[in-house]
Structure formats: C-alpha cells, structure tokens
C-alpha positions in Angstrom: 72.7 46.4 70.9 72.3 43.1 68.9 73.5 41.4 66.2 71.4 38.8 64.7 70.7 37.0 61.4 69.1 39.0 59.1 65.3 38.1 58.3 63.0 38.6 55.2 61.0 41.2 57.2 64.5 43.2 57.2 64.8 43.6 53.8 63.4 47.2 53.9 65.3 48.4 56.8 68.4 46.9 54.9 68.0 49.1 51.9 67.3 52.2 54.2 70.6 51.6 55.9 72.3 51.0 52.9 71.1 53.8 51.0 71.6 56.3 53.9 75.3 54.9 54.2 75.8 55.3 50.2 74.8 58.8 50.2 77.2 60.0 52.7 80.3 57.5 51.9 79.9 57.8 48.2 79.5 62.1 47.9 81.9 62.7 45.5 82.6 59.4 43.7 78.8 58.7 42.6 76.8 61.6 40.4 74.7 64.0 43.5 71.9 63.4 41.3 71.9 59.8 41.3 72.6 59.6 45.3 69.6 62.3 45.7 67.8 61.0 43.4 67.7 57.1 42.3 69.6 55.5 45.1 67.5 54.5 47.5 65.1 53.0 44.8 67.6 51.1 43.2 68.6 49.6 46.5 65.2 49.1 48.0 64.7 46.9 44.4 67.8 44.9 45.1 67.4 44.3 48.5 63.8 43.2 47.8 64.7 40.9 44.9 68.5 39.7 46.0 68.6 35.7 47.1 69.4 35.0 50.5 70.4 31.2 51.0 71.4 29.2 54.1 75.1 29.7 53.5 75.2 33.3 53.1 75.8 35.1 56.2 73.5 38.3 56.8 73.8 40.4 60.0 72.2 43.5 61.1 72.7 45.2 64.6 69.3 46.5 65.8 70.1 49.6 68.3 66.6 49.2 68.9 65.7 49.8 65.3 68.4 48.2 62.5 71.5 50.7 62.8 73.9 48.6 60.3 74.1 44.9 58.4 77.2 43.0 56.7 76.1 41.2 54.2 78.3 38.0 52.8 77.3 35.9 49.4 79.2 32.6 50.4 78.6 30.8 46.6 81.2 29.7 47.4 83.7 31.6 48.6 82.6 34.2 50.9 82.1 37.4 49.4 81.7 40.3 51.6 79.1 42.1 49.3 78.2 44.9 51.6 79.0 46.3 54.9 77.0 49.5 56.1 76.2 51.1 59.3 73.9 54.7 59.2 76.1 57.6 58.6 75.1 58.7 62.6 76.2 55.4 63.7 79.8 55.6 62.4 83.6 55.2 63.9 81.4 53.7 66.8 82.4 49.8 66.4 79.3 48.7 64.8 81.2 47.8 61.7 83.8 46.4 63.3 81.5 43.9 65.5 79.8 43.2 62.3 82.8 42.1 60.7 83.7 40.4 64.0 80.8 38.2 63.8 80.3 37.8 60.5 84.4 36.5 60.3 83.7 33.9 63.1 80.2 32.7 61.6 82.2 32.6 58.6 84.7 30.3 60.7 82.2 28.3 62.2 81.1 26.9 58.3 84.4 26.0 57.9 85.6 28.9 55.5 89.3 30.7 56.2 89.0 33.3 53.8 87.3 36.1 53.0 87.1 38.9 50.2 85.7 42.3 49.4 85.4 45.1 46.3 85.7 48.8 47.6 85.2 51.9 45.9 89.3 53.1 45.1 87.9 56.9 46.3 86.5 55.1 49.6 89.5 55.8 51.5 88.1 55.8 55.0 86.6 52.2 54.0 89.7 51.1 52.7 91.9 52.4 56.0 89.2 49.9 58.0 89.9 47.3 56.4 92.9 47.8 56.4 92.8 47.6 60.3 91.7 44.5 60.4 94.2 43.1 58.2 93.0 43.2 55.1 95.2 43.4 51.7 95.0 45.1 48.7 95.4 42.8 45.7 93.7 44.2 42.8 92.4 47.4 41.0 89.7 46.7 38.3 87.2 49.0 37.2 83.5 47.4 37.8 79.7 48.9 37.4 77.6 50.0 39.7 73.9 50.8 38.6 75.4 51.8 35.7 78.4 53.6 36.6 81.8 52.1 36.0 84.2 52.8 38.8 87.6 51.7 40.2 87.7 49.2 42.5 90.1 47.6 45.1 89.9 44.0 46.2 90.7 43.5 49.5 91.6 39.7 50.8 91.7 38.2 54.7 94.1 35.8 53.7 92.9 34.5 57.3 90.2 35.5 59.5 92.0 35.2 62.5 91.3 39.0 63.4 88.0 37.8 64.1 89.1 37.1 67.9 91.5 39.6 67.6 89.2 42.6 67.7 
C-alpha cells in the first residue's frame, strides 16, 4: 500500500473511487435513480474540472490500483472536502491512514485545524470521525447536485490525533 500525492493523471480514478464509495454510503439518503444513474457523471465532471493548487492536500492510496483518496481544499482553512475509500476496501484503515497523513501534511504547512460537512444520515461516517476526535458543531441543510440535505460539521479543534492513530 501507498499513499502519495494525488496527480492530474488520477483524476479519473478519483471519480471512480468516489462514485463507487457514494453509491454504497449514500443508499438511502440520495434518490436510487440518481446514484444509478447520474452520479458517476457528475463526479467524473467535477473531478475533471475541480482546481487543485499547491496548498491543497490530495492523497490517494494505490493498493496497486487507487483504492481511496482524502481530498483537503486548504483556501485557507483546510477543508476536508472528501474522504472515500471503495466500498470493498472499507473498516480496513485506509481512511484512517488517509486522515493520518493528510492531518500531519496538514501540520507540516503549519495549519492546527481542520473541518468537514457530512451527510446527517451518514452515521457510520459520522461514528469515524468521531473516533478520531472530531466534534459536532453544526447542522445546516446544504446542496448536493441539486439535492438539499442535512449536514453536520465536524471540527478537529487540533490535529493531534494525527500521531495518535
């Protein structure tokens, strides 16, 4: 297994990933017909089109093909925008090493905090976080492709867990 910086040429793989992870996690909060449908092209056309600067922090774990990437928008304050591993893959530590590294890269540019948006219904997301000592803050209902859910922000007032774990 490694965990490396994510490239341009990972882009695709990304949105496979992602679009895999979506239509397991999210069975029962997003329509079934948009997450058999329309998910995996709106992802592939964000993933192909979405800005990734210096100071973000992009990971994928290649287990020999890419298995799972974190994805953090640090503009300025890092944003954990995405964290996905393929359904397969799961409860197997991928997306905590992801978090790991991404917390201590994170820490090596100087930043202390960190903070996420998760689905409300995404209860075996929220437990993980919650694991690694993250806190609920905040409930607000936000869009995704078009369909308004309930969210939870989740805050590392710290990212001391990163050498924790």
């Amino acid at each position: 297994m490694i965990i490396r910086p994510a490239a341009d040429t990972d882009r695709r793989a990304i949105a496979a990933v992602h679009a895999a992870s979506w239509r397991e996690a999210y069975r029962g909060i997003l329509p079934e017909a948009y997450l058999n449908n329309d998910v995996g092209d709106d992802l592939a056309n964000q993933w192909r089109d979405r800005a990734m600067t210096e100071d973000d922090v992009v990971l994928v774990v290649k287990d020999p093909d890419i298995v799972g990437f974190i994805a953090v928008w640090c503009r300025p304050d890092p944003f954990i925008d995405n964290l996905h591993v393929l359904p397969a893959r799961r409860s197997g530590g991928l997306g905590r090493e992801l978090m790991k590294h991404a917390a201590q890269e994170l820490g090596t540019r100087g930043h202390e905090t960190a903070y996420l948006w998760v689905l409300e219904d995404n209860r075996r997301a929220r437990v993980f976080y919650g694991r690694l000592g993250g806190r609920e803050v905040e409930t607000k209902t936000k869009p995704i492709f078009g369909h308004d859910l309930p969210h939870v922000k989740i805050v590392w007032p710290d990212l001391a867990f990163a050498n924790a774990t």
